[in-house]
GULUMZA-580512 format. One record per residue (C-alpha): y, x, z; residue in three letters; residue number from 1. Coordinates in pm, 1 decimal, decimal comma. Layout:
((Y X Z) ALA NUM),
...
END
This chain:
((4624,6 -1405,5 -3296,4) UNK 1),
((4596,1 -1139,4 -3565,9) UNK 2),
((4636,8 -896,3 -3273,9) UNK 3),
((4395,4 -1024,9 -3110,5) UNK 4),
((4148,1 -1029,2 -3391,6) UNK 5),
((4234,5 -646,0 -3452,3) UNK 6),
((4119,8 -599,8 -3105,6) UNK 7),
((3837,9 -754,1 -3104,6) UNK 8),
((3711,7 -594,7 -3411,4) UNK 9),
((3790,5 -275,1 -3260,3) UNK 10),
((3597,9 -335,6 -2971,1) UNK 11),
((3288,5 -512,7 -3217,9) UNK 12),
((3282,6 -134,1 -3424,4) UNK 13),
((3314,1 86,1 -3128,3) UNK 14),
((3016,7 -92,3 -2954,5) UNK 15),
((2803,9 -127,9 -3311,4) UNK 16),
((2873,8 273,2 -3348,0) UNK 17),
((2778,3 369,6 -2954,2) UNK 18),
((2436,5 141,2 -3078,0) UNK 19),
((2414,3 363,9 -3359,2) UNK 20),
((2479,0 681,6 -3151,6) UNK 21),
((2226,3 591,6 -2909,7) UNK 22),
((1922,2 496,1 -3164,4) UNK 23),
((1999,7 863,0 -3292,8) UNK 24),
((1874,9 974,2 -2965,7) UNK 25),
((1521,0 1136,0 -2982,5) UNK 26),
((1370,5 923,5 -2763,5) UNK 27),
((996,4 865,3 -2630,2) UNK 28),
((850,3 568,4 -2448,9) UNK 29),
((642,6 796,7 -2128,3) UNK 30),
((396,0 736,9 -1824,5) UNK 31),
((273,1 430,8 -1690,7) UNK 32),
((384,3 198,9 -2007,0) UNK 33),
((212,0 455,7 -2216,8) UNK 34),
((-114,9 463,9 -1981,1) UNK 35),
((-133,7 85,4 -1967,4) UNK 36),
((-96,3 -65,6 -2305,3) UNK 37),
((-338,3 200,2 -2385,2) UNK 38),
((-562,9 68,2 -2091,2) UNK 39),
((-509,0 -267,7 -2139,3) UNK 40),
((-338,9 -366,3 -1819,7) UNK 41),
((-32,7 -512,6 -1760,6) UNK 42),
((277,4 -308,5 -1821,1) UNK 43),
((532,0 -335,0 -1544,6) UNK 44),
((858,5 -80,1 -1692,8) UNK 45),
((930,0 108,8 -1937,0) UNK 46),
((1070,6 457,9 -1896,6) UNK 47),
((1193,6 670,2 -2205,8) UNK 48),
((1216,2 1055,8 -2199,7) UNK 49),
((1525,2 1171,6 -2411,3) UNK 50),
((1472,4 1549,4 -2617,3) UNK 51),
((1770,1 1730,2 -2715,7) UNK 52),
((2064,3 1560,3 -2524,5) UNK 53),
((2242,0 1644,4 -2199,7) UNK 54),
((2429,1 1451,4 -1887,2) UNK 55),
((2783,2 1478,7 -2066,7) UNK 56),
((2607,5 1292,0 -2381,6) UNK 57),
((2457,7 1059,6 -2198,7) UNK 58),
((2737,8 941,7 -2059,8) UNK 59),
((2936,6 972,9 -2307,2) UNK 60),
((2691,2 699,8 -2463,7) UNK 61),
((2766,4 445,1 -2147,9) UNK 62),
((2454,5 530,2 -1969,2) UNK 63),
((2484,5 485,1 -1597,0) UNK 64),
((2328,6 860,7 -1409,8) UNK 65),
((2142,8 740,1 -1095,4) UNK 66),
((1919,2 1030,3 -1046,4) UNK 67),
((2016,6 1277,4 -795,7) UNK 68),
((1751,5 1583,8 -831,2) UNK 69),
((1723,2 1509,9 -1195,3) UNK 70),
((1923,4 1359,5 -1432,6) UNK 71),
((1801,5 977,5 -1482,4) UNK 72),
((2026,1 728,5 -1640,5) UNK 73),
((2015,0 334,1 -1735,3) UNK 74),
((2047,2 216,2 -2051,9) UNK 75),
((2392,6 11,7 -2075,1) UNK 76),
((2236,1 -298,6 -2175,6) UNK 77),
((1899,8 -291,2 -2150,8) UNK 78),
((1919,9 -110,9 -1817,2) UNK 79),
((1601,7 89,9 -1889,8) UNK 80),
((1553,9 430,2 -1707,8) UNK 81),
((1615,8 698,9 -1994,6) UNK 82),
((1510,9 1068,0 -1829,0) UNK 83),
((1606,2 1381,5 -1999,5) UNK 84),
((1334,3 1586,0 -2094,7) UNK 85),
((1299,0 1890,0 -1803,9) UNK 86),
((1063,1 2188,1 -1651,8) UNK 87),
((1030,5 2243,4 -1256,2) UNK 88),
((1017,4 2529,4 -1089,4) UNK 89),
((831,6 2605,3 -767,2) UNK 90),
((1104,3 2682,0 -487,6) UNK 91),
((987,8 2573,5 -181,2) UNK 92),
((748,4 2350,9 33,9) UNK 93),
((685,0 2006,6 1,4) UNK 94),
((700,5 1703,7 -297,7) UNK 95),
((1116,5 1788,7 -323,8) UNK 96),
((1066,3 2169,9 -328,8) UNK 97),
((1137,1 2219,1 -726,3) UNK 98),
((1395,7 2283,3 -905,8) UNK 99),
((1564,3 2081,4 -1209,7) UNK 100),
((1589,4 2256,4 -1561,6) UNK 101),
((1730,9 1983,6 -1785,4) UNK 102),
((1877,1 2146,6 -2108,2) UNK 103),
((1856,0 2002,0 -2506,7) UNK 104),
((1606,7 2325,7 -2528,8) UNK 105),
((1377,5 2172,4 -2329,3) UNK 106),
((1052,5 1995,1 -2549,5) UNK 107),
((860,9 1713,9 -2504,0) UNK 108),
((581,4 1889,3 -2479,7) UNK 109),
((702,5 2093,2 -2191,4) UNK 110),
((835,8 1778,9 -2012,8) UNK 111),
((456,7 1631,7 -2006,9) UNK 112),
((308,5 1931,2 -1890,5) UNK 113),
((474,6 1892,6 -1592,4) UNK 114),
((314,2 1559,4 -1506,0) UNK 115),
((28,1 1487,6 -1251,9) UNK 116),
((-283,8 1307,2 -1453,5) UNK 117),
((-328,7 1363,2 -1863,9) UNK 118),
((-356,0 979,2 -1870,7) UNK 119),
((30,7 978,2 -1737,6) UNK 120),
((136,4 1250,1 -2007,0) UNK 121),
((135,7 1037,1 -2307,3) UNK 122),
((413,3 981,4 -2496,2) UNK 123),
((500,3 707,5 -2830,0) UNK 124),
((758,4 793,4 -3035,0) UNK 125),
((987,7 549,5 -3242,1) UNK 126),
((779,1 534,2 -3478,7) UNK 127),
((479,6 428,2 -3281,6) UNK 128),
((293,5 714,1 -3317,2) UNK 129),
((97,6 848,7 -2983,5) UNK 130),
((185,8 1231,7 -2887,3) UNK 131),
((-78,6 1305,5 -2702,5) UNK 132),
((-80,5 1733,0 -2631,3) UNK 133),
((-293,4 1715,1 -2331,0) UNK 134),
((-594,3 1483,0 -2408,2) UNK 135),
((-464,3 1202,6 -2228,5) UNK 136),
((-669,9 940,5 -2465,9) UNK 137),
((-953,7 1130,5 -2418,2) UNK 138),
((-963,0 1092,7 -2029,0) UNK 139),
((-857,0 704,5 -2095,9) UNK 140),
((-1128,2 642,3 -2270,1) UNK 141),
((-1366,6 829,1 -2024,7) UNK 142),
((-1224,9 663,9 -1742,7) UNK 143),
((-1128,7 1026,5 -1551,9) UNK 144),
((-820,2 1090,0 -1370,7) UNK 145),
((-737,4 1482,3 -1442,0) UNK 146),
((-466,2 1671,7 -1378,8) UNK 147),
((-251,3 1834,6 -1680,8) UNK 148),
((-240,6 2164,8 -1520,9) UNK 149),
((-288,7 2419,5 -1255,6) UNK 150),
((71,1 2338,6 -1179,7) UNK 151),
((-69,0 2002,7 -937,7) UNK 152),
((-89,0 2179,2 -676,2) UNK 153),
((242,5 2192,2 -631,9) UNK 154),
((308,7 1890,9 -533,9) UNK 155),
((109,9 1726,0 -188,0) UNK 156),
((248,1 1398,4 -300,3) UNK 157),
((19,1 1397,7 -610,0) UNK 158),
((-280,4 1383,6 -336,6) UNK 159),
((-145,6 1036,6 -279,1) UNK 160),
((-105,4 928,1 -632,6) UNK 161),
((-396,4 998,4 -729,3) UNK 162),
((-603,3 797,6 -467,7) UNK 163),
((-363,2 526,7 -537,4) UNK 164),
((-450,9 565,3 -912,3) UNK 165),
((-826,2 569,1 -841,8) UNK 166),
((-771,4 251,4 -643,4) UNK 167),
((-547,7 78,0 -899,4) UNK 168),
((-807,1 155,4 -1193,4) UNK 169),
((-1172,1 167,5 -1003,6) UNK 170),
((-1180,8 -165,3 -1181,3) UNK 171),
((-1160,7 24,4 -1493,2) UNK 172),
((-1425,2 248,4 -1380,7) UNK 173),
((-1233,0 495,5 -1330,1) UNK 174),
((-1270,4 833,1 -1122,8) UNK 175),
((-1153,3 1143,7 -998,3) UNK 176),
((-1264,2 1437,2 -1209,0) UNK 177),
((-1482,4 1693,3 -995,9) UNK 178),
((-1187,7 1956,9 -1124,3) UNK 179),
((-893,8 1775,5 -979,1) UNK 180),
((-1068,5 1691,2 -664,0) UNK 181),
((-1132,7 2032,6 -582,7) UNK 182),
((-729,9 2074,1 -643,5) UNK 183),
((-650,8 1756,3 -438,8) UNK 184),
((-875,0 1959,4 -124,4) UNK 185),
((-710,1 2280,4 -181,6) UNK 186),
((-354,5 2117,3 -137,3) UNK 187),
((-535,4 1927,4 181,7) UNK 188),
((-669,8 2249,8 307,2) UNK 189),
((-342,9 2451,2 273,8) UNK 190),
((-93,3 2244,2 545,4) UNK 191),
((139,8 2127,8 284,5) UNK 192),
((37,8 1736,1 330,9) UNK 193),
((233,1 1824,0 656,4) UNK 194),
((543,3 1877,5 450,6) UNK 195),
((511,0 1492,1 322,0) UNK 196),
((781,6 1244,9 589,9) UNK 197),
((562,3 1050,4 706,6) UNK 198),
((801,0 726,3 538,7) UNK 199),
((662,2 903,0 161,4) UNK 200),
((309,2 837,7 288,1) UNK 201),
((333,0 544,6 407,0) UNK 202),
((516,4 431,5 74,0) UNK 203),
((217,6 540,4 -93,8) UNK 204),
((-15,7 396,7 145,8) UNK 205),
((156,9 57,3 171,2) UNK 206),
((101,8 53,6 -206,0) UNK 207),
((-224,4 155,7 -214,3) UNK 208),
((-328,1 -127,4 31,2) UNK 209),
((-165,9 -436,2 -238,4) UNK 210),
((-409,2 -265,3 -516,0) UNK 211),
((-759,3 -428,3 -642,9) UNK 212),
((-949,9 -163,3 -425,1) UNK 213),
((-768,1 -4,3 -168,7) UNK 214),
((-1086,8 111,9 -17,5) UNK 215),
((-1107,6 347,7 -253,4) UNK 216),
((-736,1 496,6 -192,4) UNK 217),
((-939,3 572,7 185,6) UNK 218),
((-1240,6 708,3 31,0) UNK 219),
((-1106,5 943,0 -238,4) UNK 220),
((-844,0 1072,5 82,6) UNK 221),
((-1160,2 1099,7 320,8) UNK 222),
((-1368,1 1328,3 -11,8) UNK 223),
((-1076,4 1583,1 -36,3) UNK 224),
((-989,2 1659,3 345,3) UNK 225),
((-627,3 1410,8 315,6) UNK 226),
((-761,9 1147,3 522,9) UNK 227),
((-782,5 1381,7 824,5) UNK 228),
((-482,0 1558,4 766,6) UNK 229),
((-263,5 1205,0 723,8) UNK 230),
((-500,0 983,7 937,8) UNK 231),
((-702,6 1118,9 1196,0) UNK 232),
((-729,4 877,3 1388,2) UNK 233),
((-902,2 676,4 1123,7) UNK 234),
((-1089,6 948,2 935,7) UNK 235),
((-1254,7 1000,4 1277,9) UNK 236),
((-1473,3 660,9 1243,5) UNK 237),
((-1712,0 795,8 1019,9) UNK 238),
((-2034,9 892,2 1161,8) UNK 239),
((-1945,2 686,0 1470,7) UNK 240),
((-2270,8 412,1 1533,0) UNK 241),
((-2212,7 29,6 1620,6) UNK 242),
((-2477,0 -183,0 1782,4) UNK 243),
((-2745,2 -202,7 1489,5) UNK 244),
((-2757,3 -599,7 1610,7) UNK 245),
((-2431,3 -664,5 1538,5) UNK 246),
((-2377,8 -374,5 1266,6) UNK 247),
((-2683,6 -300,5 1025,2) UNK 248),
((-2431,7 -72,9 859,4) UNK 249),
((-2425,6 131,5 1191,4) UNK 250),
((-2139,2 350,2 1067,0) UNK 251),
((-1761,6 266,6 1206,2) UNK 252),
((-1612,7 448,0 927,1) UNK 253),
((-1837,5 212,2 646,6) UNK 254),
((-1786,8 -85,9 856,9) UNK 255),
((-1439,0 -44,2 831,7) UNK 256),
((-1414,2 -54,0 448,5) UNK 257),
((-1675,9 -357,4 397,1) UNK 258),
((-1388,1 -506,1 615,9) UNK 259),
((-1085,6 -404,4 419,5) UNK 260),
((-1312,8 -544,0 111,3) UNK 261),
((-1332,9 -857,4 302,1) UNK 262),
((-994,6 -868,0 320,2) UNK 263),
((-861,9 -787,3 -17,8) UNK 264),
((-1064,5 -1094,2 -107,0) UNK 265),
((-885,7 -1324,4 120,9) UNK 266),
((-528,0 -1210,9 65,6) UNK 267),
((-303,8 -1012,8 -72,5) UNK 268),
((-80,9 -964,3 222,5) UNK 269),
((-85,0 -624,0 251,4) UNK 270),
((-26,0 -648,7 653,9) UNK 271),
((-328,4 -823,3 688,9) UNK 272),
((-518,2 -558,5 497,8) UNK 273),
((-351,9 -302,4 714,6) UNK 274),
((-464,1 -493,8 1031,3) UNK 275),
((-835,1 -450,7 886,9) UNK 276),
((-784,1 -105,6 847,2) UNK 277),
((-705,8 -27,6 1200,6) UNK 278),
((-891,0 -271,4 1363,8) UNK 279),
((-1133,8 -64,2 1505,8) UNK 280),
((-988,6 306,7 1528,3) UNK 281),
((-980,8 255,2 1959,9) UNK 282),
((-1375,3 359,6 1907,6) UNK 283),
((-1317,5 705,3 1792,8) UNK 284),
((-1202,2 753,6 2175,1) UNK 285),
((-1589,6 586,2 2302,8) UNK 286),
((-1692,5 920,5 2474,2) UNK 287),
((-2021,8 1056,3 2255,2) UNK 288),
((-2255,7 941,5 2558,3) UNK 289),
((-2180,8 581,8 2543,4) UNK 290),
((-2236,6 514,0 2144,6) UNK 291),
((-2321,5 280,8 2017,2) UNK 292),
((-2128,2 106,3 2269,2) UNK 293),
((-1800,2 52,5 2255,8) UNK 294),
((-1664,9 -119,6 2549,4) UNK 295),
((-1310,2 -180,5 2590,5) UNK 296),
((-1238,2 -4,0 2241,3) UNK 297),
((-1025,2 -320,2 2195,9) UNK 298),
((-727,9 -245,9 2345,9) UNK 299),
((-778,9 173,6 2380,4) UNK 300),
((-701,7 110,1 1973,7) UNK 301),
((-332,6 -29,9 2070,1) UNK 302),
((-228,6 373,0 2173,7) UNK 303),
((-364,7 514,3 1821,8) UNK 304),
((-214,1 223,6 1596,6) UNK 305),
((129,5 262,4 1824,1) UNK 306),
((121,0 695,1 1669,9) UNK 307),
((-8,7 578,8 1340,8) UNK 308),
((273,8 406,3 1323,7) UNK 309),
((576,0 581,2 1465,6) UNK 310),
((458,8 898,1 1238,5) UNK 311),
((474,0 724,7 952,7) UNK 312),
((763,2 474,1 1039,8) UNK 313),
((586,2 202,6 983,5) UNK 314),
((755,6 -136,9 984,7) UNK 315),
((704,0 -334,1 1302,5) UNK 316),
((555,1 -627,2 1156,5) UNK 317),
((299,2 -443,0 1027,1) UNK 318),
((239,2 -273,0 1385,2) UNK 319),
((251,1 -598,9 1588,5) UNK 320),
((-10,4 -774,0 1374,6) UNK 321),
((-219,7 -432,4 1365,5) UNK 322),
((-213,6 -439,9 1752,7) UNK 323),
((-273,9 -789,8 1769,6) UNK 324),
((-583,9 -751,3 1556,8) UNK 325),
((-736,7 -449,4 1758,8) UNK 326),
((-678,9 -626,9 2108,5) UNK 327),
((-811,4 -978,2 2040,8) UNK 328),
((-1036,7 -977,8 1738,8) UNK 329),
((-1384,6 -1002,1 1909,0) UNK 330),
((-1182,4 -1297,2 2138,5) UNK 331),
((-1190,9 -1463,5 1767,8) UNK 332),
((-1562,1 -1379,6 1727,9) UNK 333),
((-1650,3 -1581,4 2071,9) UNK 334),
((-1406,7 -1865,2 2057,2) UNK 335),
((-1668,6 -2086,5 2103,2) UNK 336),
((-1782,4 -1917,6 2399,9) UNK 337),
((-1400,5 -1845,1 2573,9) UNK 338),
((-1245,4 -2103,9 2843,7) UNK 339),
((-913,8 -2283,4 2721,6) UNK 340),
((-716,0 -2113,3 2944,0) UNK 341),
((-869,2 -1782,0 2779,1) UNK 342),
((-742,7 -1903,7 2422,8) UNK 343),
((-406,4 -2025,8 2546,3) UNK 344),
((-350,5 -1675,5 2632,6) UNK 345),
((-468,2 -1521,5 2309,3) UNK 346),
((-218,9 -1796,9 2158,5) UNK 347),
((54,5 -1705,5 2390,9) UNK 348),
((-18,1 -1350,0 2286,7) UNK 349),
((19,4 -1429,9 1913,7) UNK 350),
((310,4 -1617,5 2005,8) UNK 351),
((244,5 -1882,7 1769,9) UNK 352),
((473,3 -2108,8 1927,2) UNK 353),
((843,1 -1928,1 1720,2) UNK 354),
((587,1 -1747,5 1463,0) UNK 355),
((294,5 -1979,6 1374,4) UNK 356),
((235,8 -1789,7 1076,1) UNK 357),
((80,1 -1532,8 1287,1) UNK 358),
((-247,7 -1719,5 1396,3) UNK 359),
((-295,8 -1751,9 1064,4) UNK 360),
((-264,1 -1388,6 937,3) UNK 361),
((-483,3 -1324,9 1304,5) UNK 362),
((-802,2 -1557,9 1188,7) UNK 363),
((-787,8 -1434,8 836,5) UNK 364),
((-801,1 -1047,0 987,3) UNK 365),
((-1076,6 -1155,4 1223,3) UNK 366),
((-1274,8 -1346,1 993,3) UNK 367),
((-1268,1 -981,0 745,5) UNK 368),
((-1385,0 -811,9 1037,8) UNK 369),
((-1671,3 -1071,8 1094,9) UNK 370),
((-1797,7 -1099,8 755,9) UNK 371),
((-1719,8 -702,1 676,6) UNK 372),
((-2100,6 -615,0 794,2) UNK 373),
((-2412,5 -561,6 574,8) UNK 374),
((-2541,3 -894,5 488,0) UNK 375),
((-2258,6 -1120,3 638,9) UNK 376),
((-2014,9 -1116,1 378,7) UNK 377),
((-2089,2 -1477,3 299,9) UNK 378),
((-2150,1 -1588,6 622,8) UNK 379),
((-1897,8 -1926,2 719,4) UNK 380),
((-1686,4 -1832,2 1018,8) UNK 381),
((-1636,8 -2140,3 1198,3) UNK 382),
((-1423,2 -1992,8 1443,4) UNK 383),
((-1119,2 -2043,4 1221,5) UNK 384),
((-1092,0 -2388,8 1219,2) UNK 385),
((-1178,1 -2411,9 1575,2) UNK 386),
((-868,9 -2173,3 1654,1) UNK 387),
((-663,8 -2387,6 1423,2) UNK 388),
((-748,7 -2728,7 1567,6) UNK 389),
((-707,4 -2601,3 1933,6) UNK 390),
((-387,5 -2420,3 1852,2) UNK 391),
((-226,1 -2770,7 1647,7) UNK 392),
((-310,3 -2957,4 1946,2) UNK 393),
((-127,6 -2711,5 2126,3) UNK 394),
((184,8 -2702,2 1966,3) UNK 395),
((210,8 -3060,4 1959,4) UNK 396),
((296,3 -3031,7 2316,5) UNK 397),
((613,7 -3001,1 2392,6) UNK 398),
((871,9 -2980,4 2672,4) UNK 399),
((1067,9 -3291,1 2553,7) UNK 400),
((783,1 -3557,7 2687,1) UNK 401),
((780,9 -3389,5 3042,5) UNK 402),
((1200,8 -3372,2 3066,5) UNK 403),
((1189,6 -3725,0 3014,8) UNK 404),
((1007,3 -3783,4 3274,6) UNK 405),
((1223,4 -3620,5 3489,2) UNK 406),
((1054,6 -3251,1 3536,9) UNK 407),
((1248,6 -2953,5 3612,3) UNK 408),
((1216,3 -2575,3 3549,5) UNK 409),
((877,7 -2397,7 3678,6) UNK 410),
((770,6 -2773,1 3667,9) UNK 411),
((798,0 -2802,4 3326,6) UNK 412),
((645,8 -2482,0 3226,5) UNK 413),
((341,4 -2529,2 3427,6) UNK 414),
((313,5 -2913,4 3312,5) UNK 415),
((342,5 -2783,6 2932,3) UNK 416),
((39,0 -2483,8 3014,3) UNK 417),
((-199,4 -2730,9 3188,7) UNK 418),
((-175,1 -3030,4 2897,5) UNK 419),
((-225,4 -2726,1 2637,4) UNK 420),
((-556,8 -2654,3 2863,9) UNK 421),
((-626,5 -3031,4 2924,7) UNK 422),
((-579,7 -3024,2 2471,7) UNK 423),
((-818,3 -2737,2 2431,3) UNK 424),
((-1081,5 -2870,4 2638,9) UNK 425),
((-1093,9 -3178,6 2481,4) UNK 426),
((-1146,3 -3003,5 2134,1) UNK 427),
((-1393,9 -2810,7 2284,3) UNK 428),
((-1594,9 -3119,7 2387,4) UNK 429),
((-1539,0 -3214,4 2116,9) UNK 430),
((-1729,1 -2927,5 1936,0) UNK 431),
END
């Protein structure tokens, strides 16, 4: 027992000490946790920048290293990231083409330079003082998003970040500075967004599209030349007329926004906002002669979201609903107007008899595109429950009631399809 209790003490002085050892560290709270208790919004982590320590410190103090082009480590309890302060050096192309300096010489001032936006190259030390060497505060409170240095262009990735900043914090009011936009077009101008896998942009873009505004992620990509470079297919909507009957907005490109608006007020499911996105990139292909119509854009779309997606790797569910979208959304629009068997093949289409979930994500993306026009936005779309009735009294038909009555095979199947009809119709009727 009094061994025991010798250990145990032991153990109880050698962890109090390696506490004590690690509150010596000169360490900063840094970036986004800075930038948003600041701002007022939510804080999600916390990351701490350590001055004056190296990796054989670090873990000599039971942090965990996890970063692999610069030295990142957890705390051992708390598990908070803890970076050490470093510089990076320009040598090569691309976000990953720097190299690492991460010495005790290095200062915290030097370590923020290196960051993208001022507002992200804050720091608070222990004593909850702010450190603020490159006017971050400043730019908070006049809602700009500027870059710390010449340095930006560096980095294509920051292109990115930035419209995904100015989408996160347009509620704010925030913008791009003029300055940092003329950066964001140089890197655009100069090839190196084709150094960016297309997995990194769509990381950025999948984020973009679960912020309050993701329109303006397109918009601030579109003002600096990105959107072209990363999405042709989509930048070349704007200036592209609709039907002024249907579209008072005329322009493709605009249209497609007020729809992605539309959307981000219905859901947060960022596939469905993707869906909106792409819904109508088949009319960039509409040869010049036959604007503003746009026949058969529908399905010519299915070919351009099928690259968007394989270039940037996009995950399949996102690509199936996308498709979906393009192919049958103005089928949504004239539900009304389409025979049962019509709708029984958008259904079977869907597949909503092993995925029901995806009529549902379908009506949602078609009612964005309905009300995404220039005095529709709160116009009912009727449609929806329509589709919804007609597709329950679908499913509730099953093969089970014609086996027991002795069907077989191509008997069954075509037994099942013609009560679905029979169903539909009598909704319909109904209507």
């Amino acid at each position: 027992m009094i061994h025991c209790e010798n250990n145990c003490r032991k153990n109880f002085n050698s962890l109090k000490q390696t506490q004590l050892q690690i509150s010596d560290l000169d360490t900063y709270l840094v970036g986004g946790a800075v930038r948003d208790s600041l701002l007022g919004h939510p804080v999600k982590d916390k990351d701490y920048l350590v001055v004056g320590a190296d990796v054989e410190r670090m873990l000599s103090l039971g942090f965990t290293q996890v970063g692999k082009d610069f030295p990142v480590f957890l705390h051992p309890e708390s598990k908070d990231e803890y970076a050490l302060a470093r510089t990076e050096k320009k040598a090569g192309q691309g976000y990953a083409g720097f190299t690492c300096y991460a010495e005790p010489d290095v200062t915290l001032e030097q370590d923020l330079l290196r960051r993208d936006l001022t507002i992200n190259a804050m720091a608070i030390a222990k004593d909850g003082s702010l450190l603020d060497p490159y006017d971050g505060q400043a730019d908070l409170d006049n809602r700009l998003l500027r870059h710390v240095s010449p340095a930006f262009v560096e980095d294509p990735l920051r292109v990115l970040r930035v419209a995904r900043f100015a989408a996160r914090y347009h509620q704010y009011g925030f913008v791009v500075a003029e300055e940092t936009l003329s950066l964001m077009t140089q890197l655009s101008q100069s090839g190196e967004l084709n150094t960016l896998s297309g997995e990194r942009v769509w990381q950025e873009m999948v984020r973009a599209l679960a912020e309050p505004n993701p329109e303006i992620f397109i918009e601030v990509l579109r003002a600096c030349g990105a959107l072209a470079a990363l999405l042709p297919e989509l930048d070349k909507l704007w200036g592209i007329p609709n039907p002024a009957q249907w579209h008072p907005e005329i322009d493709s490109g605009v249209h497609t926004l007020m729809v992605l608006k539309q959307a981000v007020i219905y859901t947060k499911d960022t596939k469905i906002r993707f869906a909106t996105l792409m819904h109508d990139v088949g009319k960039g292909l509409t040869p010049e002669n036959e604007w503003p119509s746009h026949r058969g854009h529908e399905k010519a779309g299915i070919a351009l979201i099928d690259n968007v997606c394989e270039r940037l790797r996009i995950p399949n569910d996102y690509r199936k609903l996308a498709r979906l979208v393009s192919e049958f959304h103005l089928h949504a629009h004239r539900a009304f107007e389409l025979k049962p068997v019509t709708i029984l093949k958008v259904f079977n289409a869907l597949d909503i008899w092993r995925n029901p979930d995806m009529l549902d994500a379908f009506v949602i993306s078609c009612q964005a595109d309905f009300t995404g026009r220039t005095g529709s936005e709160q116009s009912p779309y009727p449609q929806a429950d329509y589709l919804m009735q007609c597709a329950k009294a679908c499913s509730s038909i099953s093969a089970r009631h014609f086996v027991e009555r002795g069907l077989q095979g191509a008997q069954i199947k075509q037994a099942i399809i013609e009560n679905r009809i029979a169903a539909i119709d009598e909704i319909k009727k109904a209507v």
